[in-house]
C-alpha positions as CSV (number, residue, x, y, z in Angstrom):
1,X,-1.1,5.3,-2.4
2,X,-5.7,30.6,0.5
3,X,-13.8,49.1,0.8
4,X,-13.3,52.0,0.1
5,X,-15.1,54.8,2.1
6,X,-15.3,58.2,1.2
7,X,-15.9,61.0,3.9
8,X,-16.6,64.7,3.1
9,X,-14.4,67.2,4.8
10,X,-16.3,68.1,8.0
11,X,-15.7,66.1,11.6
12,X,-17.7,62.7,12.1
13,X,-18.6,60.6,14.9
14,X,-19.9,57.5,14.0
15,X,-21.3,55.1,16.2
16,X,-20.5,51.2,14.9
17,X,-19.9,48.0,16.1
18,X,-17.1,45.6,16.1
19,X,-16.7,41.2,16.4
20,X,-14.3,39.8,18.2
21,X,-14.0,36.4,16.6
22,X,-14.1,33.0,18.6
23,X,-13.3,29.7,17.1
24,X,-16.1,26.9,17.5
25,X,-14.6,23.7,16.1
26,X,-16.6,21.5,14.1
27,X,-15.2,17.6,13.9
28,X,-15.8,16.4,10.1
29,X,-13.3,13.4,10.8
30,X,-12.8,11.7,13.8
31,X,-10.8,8.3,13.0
32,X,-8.4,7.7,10.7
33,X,-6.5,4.5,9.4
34,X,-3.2,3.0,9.0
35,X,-3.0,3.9,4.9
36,X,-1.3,7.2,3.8
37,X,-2.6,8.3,0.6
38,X,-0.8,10.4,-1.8
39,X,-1.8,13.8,-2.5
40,X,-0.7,13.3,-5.8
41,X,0.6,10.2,-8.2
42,X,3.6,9.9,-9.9
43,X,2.6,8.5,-12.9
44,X,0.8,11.8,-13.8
45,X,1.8,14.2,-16.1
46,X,-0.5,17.1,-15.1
47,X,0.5,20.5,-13.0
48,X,-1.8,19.2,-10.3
49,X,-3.0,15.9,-8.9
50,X,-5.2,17.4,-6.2
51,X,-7.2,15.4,-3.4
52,X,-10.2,16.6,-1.8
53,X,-12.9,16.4,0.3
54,X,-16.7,17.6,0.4
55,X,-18.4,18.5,3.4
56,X,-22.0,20.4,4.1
57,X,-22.5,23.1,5.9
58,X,-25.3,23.2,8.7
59,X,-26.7,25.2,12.0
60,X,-29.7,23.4,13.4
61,X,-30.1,25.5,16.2
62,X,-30.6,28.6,14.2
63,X,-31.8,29.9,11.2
64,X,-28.8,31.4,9.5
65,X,-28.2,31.8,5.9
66,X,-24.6,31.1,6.3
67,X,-21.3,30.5,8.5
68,X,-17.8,31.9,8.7
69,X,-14.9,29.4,8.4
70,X,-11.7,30.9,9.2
71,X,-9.2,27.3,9.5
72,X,-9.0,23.8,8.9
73,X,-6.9,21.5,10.7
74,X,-5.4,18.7,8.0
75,X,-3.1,15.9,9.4
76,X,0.3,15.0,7.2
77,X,1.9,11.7,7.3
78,X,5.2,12.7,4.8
79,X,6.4,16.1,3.4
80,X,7.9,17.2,0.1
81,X,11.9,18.4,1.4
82,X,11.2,22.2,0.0
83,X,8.2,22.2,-1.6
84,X,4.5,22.8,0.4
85,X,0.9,22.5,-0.7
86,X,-1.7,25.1,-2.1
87,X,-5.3,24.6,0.0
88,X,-8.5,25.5,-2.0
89,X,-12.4,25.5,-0.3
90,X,-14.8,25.2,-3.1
91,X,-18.1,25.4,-4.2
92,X,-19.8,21.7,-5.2
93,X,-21.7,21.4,-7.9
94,X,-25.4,20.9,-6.4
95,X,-26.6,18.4,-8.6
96,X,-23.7,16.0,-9.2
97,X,-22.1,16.7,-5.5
98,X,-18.6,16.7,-7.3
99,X,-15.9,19.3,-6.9
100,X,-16.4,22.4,-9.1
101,X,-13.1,25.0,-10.3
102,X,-15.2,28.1,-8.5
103,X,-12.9,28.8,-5.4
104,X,-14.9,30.6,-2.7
105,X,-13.8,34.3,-1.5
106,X,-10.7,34.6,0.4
107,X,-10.4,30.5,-0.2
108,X,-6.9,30.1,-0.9
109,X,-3.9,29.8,1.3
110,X,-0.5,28.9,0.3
111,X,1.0,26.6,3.2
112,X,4.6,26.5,2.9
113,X,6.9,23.6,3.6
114,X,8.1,24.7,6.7
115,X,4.6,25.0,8.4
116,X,3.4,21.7,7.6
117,X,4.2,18.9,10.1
118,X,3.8,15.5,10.4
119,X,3.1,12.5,12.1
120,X,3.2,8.7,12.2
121,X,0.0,8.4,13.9
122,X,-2.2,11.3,12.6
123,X,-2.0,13.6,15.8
124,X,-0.4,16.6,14.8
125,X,-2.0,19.1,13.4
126,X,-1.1,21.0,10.3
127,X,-3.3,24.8,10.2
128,X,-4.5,26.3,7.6
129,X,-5.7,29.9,8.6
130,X,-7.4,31.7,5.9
131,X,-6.6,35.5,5.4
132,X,-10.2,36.1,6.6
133,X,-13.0,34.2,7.0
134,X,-15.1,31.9,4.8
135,X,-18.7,32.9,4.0
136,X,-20.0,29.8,3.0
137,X,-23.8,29.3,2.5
138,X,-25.9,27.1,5.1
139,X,-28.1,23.4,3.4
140,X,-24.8,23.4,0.9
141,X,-21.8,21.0,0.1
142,X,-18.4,23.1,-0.3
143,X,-15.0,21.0,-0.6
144,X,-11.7,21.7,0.5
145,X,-8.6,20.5,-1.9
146,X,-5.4,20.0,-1.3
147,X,-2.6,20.3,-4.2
148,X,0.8,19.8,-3.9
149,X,3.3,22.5,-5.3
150,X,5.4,21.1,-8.3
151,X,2.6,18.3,-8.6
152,X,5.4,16.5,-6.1
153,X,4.6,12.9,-5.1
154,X,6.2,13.0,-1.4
155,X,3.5,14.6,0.2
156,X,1.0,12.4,1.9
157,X,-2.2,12.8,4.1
158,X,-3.6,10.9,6.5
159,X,-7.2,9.5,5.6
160,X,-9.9,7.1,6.8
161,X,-10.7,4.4,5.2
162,X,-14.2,1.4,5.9
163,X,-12.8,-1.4,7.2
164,X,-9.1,-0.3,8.8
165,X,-8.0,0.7,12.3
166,X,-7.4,4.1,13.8
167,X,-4.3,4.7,14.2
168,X,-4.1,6.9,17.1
169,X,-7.1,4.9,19.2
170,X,-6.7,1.8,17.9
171,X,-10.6,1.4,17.4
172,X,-11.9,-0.2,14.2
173,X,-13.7,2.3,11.4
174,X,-16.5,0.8,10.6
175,X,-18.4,4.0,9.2
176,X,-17.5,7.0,7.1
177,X,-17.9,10.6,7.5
178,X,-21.8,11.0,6.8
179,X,-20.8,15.0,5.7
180,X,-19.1,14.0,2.6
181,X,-17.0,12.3,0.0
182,X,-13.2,11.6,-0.6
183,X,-12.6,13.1,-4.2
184,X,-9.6,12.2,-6.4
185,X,-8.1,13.7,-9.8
186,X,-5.8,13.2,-12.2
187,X,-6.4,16.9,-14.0
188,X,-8.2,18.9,-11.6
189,X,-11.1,18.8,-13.6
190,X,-12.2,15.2,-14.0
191,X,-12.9,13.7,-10.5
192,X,-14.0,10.4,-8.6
193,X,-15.1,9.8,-5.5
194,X,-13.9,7.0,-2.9
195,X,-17.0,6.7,-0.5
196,X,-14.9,4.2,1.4
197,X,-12.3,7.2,2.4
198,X,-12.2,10.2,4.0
199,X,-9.3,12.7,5.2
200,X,-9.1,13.5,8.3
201,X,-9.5,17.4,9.4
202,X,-11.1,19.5,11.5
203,X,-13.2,22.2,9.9
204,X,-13.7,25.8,12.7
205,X,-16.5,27.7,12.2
206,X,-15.9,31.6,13.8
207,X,-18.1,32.7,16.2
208,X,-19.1,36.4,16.7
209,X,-19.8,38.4,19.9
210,X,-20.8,41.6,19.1
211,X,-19.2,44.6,21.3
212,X,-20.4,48.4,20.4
213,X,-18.0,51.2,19.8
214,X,-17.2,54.6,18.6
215,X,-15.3,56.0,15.8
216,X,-14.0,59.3,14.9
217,X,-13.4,60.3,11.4
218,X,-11.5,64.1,11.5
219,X,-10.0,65.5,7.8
220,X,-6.4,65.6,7.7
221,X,-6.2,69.7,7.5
């Protein structure tokens, strides 16, 4: 083509632990073509033409029941002039594998236009840092989605597609991305996959090192 504690009035030392928060990177999408594809399509008369992409979530070395996301890398070919994007990570629908309307906790970040760059060969990074991270459930397909703002049709991604050449390596593509699908949609609620396609991103997975600590609660009078 984005608790509340209540403490009786005497003094408190509590012993507790704090994370400091790594970022492991997980690849989903290594190559990528010479196609832009439009986030959205000008012949639509929708508020959103939104483009996404599923992925599963996996840790073979351990047992977990889930991970924390906390960014995903996307790669912009062309920009809207004032307008950005809105990036959703949602949960997939388990027995059709196709995007669902249930955004995950904490899964929506508004990226304005300003903070989204671009590049002719797919190297720059555009980051999207969620306000915390994402719990997301381990042996599960989630989806990211990317919708323009204003349903505008100048903003295009870079994808890759079966068959073309990366641009930034020059190496053919001759396989997809085994995690997932390419999903497109017209009304953010009807959607179809393009197994041929995928966008490329990098998805990073937070890693915690735990660190003990103390904490003193004291009343105010």
């Amino acid at each position: 083509t984005g608790s509340n504690i209540t403490i009786s009035k005497a003094n408190a030392s509590v012993n507790v632990k704090s994370v400091d928060i790594s970022q492991t990177v997980t690849q989903i999408q290594q190559t990528v073509v010479t196609q832009r594809t439009d986030v959205s399509d000008e012949q639509q008369l929708y508020v959103y033409d939104p483009i996404a992409q599923s992925f599963s979530v996996s840790d073979p070395s351990t047992n977990i029941p889930g991970v924390f996301i906390s960014k995903i890398d996307l790669y912009f070919f062309q920009k809207h002039p004032t307008l950005g994007v809105e990036v959703q990570v949602r949960e997939v629908d388990i027995d059709t594998g196709y995007p669902t309307p249930n955004i995950v906790p904490n899964g929506r970040q508004i990226i304005p236009v300003a903070n989204i760059n671009t590049s002719s060969d797919a190297s720059v990074a555009t980051t999207v840092t969620f306000n915390s991270p994402l719990y997301l459930e381990t042996d599960r397909q989630y989806c990211f989605v990317v919708m323009p703002q204003g349903n505008n049709t100048d903003t295009k991604i870079w994808v890759a597609n079966i068959g073309g050449t990366d641009v930034t390596t020059g190496a053919p593509i001759t396989q997809n991305n085994p995690m997932g699908d390419l999903f497109t949609s017209s009304t953010n609620k009807v959607w179809v996959a393009d197994i041929k396609q995928d966008i490329k991103c990098v998805i990073y997975r937070a890693d915690f090192t735990s660190q003990s600590g103390v904490v003193t609660y004291r009343n105010a009078d």
